[in-house]
Residue, then its C-alpha position, 0 to 999 in steps of 0.5 A: x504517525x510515529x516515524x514510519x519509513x513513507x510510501x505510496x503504497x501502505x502510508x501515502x496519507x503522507x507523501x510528498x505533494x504539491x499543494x494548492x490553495x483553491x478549491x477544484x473549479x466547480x466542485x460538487x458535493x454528494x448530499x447521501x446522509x440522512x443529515x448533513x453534519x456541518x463540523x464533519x462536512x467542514x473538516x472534508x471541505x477544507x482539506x479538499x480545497x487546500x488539497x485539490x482532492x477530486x473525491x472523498x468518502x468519509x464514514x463516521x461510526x458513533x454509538x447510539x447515533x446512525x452512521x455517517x455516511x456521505x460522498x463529496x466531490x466528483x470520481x474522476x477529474x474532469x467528468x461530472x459524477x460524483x462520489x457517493x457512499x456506493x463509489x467503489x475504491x481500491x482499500x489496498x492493504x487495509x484487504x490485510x485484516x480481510x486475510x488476517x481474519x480469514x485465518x482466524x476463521x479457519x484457526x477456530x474451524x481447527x484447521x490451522x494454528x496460529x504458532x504452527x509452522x507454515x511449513x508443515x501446511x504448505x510443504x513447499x514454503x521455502x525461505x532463503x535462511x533454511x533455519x527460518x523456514x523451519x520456525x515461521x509460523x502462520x502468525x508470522x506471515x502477518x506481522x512484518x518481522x521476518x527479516x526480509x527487506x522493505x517491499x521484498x518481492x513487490x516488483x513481481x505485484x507492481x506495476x501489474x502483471x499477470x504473475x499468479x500467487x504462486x509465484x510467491x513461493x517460488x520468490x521467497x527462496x532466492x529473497x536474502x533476509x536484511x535483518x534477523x528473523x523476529x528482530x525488527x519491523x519492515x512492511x511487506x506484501x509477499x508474506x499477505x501473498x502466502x497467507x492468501x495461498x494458505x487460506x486456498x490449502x486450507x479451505x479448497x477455495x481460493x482466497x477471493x472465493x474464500x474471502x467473498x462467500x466467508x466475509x464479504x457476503x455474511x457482512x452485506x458488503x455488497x458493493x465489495x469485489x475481492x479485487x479489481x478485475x471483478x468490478x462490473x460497475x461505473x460507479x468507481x473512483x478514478x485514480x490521480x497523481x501527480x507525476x513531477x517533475x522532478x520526482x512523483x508527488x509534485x506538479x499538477x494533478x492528473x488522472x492514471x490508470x490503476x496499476x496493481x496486479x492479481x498477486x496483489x489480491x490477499x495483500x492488498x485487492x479489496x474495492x469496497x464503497x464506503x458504506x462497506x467499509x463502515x459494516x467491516x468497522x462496525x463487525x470489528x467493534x463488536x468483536x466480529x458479531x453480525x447485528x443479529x448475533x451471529x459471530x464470525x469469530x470468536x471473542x478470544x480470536x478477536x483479542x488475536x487480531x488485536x494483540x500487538x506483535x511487532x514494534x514499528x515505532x516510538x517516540x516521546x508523545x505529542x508535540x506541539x506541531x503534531x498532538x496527535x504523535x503517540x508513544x508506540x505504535x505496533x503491527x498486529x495481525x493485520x492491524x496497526x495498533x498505537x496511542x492517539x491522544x491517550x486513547x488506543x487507536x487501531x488503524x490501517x491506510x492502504x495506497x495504490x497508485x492514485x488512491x490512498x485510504x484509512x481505516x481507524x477504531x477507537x475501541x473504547x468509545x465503540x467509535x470508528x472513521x473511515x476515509x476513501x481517497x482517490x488521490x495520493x496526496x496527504x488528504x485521508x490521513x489529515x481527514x482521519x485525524x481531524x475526525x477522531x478529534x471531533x469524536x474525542x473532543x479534543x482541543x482544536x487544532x489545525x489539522x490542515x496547517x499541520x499536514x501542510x507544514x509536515x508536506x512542505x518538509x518532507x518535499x524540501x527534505x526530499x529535494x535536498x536529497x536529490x540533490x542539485x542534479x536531480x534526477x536529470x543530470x548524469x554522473x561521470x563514466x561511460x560505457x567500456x564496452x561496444x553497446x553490442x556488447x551489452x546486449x543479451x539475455x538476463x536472468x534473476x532467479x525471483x524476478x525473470x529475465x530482463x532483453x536488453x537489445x541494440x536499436x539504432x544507435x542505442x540499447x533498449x531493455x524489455x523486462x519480460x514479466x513486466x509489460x509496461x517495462x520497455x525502455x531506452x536505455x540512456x547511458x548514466x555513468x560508467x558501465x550504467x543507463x537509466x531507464x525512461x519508462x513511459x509517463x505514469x508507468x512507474x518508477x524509473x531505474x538505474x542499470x548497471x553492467x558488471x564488466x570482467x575480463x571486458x565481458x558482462x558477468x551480471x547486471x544490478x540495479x536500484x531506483x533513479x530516484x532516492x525517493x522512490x516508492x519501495x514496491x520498485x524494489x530494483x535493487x533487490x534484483x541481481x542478473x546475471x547472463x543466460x545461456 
């Protein structure tokens, strides 16, 4: 990795994680290859065991060999059934390319062009900046470099609600650019969410429909759903974290429930096995060919997919510590695109709450990994990095002591942040005002409305769009509380009342923890009374 911002939800092979050194107790292994590799089956192995990994899936495409394809470890902690090269996982935003293709898809069918507005397709596009609105283009709801903050709009996705897409387009208006439009990079899921509702305008199907009759079906995924609520198997990983304290990332591993919801499905709804993944890869390296020729797309759209837009990091190359540290890495459409040890690698991960997987290519070799993870810890990515070395032929290096090192920084790194207090000690102040006082209804025009009530000697909040979100509120410093969501529920927050004329006019917000995961965008959010 080349210095991106880290998160749960699109870079958690990096995360912070608290590591154990002994394997799970009675950890079983899936024999579904053909033939067991000792070298792959080591790399896996060793991870676990430093890692506490419930379950792994790992496919290793190689030409002129078959596919490797194997399952290792149990789905969810606690039950015996093991992961097998049919276990459905969550592929979060490595569903970006599913979108990404789909448009290239309907570009050939001339249906749509990739530097045409998108306004003049969806007539009711609307952007804060009204300048804006009038220049992005289609390719630029692919790329991350609209201007909008990290994560703009992902509270109206996560923690999961009923919120259609279309809500997406309502949002945009009223969520202020950060930095210029085309000036810089930060990841995003609303723009993936307008992509998704342009795919519907343009093929009268919805994206879901559209992606399994027009890529799921063709390539034979067929383990693959479009999004979660479709699944009608057992055959699922579970999802684990750890949830502190004092933040998330730390403590012991536990089994949580998945937390996404149906906006999420063009940015990031695809549950796959690892065996469809590894056809999605394989489709990809021939430069979207199916085995018996046919193409989905053509040569010159796949060159599209693959063409760096955005930059999103840099950095002098390989070091000691991590020789793997390319130069530039860049966003494509819906790609990730960088150097690995001198090779062009193309890659994406995806994480959700409890599960985070890697996608990478090295084109050059027609070679390909992917890693299915079903934790939030560092293990998928020190997995995808230790077996395109093995595909390289690299030095031998210690990938496990490296991801280790690079954790144990990050979690000192994040402590220090904290802070001696933590995220358990309140600041100085109090409440101005009588608790009654604050009671009311609050209204924020991209997000909804958020109930703040007395109950017995205190103040509880509802946001209303989003049901797990009920809290006490514990006053935190003068004229804000803190939430106390429930355990796994997500991130908690800090509300603060802005008090004139010793009335409330408006109530913002920002994440208790610094460390928080930027899909809990509260500080995106601004309230002010109803009625």
């Amino acid at each position: 990795m080349t210095g991106l911002q880290l998160n749960r939800r699109e870079a958690l092979a990096w995360s912070l994680a608290g590591l154990g050194t002994a394997a799970l107790p009675g950890l079983a292994f899936a024999q579904d290859a053909a033939q067991a590799d000792p070298a792959i089956d080591g790399v896996v192995q060793r991870f676990m065991a430093a890692f506490e990994t419930p379950g792994i899936a790992v496919a290793v495409i190689r030409p002129g060999r078959p596919v490797y394809l194997k399952g290792y470890g149990v789905r969810t902690l606690g039950k015996p059934a093991p992961v097998g090269i049919h276990t459905r996982f969550g592929i979060a935003s490595n569903s970006k390319a599913f979108t990404a293709a789909s448009l290239a898809m309907l570009v050939e069918e001339g249906k749509v062009a990739w530097d045409k507005p998108v306004k003049d397709y969806l007539p009711d596009f609307r952007m804060h900046d009204p300048r804006v609105t009038e220049l992005l283009t289609v390719r630029d709801l692919l790329v991350h470099n609209s201007g909008l903050a990290l994560g703009a709009g992902d509270l109206m996705q996560f923690p999961a609600t009923e919120r259609p897409a279309s809500d997406a387009i309502k949002a945009l208006p009223f969520l202020a650019a950060e930095r210029g439009f085309r000036t810089g990079y930060a990841y995003d899921n609303i723009l993936y969410v307008v992509a998704g509702l342009l795919i519907e305008k343009l093929s009268g199907k919805p994206w879901h429909v559209f992606v399994s009759e027009r890529l799921l079906k063709p390539i034979g995924m067929t383990d693959a759903v479009p999004a979660l609520r479709f699944l009608n198997t057992q055959d699922v990983a579970g999802r684990h974290a750890r949830l502190g304290p004092p933040v998330r990332g730390m403590g012991p591993m536990e089994v949580i429930a998945p937390d996404e919801g149906i906006m999420t499905d063009a940015a990031g709804g695809i549950n796959a096995s690892v065996s469809d993944v590894a056809k999605w890869l394989q489709l990809q390296l021939a430069g979207g060919k199916l085995p018996d020729g046919r193409a989905l797309w053509s040569a010159a759209q796949q060159a599209e997919l693959w063409k760096p837009q955005t930059i999103v990091a840099s950095s002098d190359g390989p070091t000691e510590a991590w020789p793997a540290r390319g130069v530039t890495q860049t966003y494509a459409l819906g790609w990730f695109i960088q150097d690995f040890r001198g090779e062009r690698l193309i890659h994406h991960s995806g994480g959700l709450s409890g599960q985070v997987t890697q996608t990478a290519m090295l084109p050059g070799r027609k070679a390909a990994v992917v890693v299915l993870s079903n934790t939030e810890d560092a293990v998928s990515g020190g997995i995808r990095n230790a077996l395109l070395d093995q595909i390289i032929g690299a030095p031998a290096f210690d990938w496990v002591a490296a991801v280790r090192a690079r954790v144990k920084k990050q979690e000192a790194d994040g402590l220090a942040e904290l802070g001696s207090g933590g995220v358990d000690t309140a600041p100085a102040g109090a409440p101005s005002l009588p608790l009654s006082a604050y009671a009311g209804r609050y209204r924020d025009p991209w997000y909804g409305d958020i109930l703040v009530t007395t109950r017995g000697k205190g103040l509880h909040i509802d946001f209303l769009p989003t049901p797990v979100f009920k809290s006490m509120l514990e006053p935190w410093g003068k004229d804000t509380f803190r939430t106390r969501f429930p355990k796994g529920a997500g991130e908690d927050a800090t509300v603060t009342f802005v008090v004139a004329d010793s009335k409330v006019t408006g109530v913002t917000m920002k994440p208790l923890s610094p460390l928080a995961d930027f899909s809990y965008d509260f500080q995106h959010l601004a309230f002010v009374p109803v009625g």
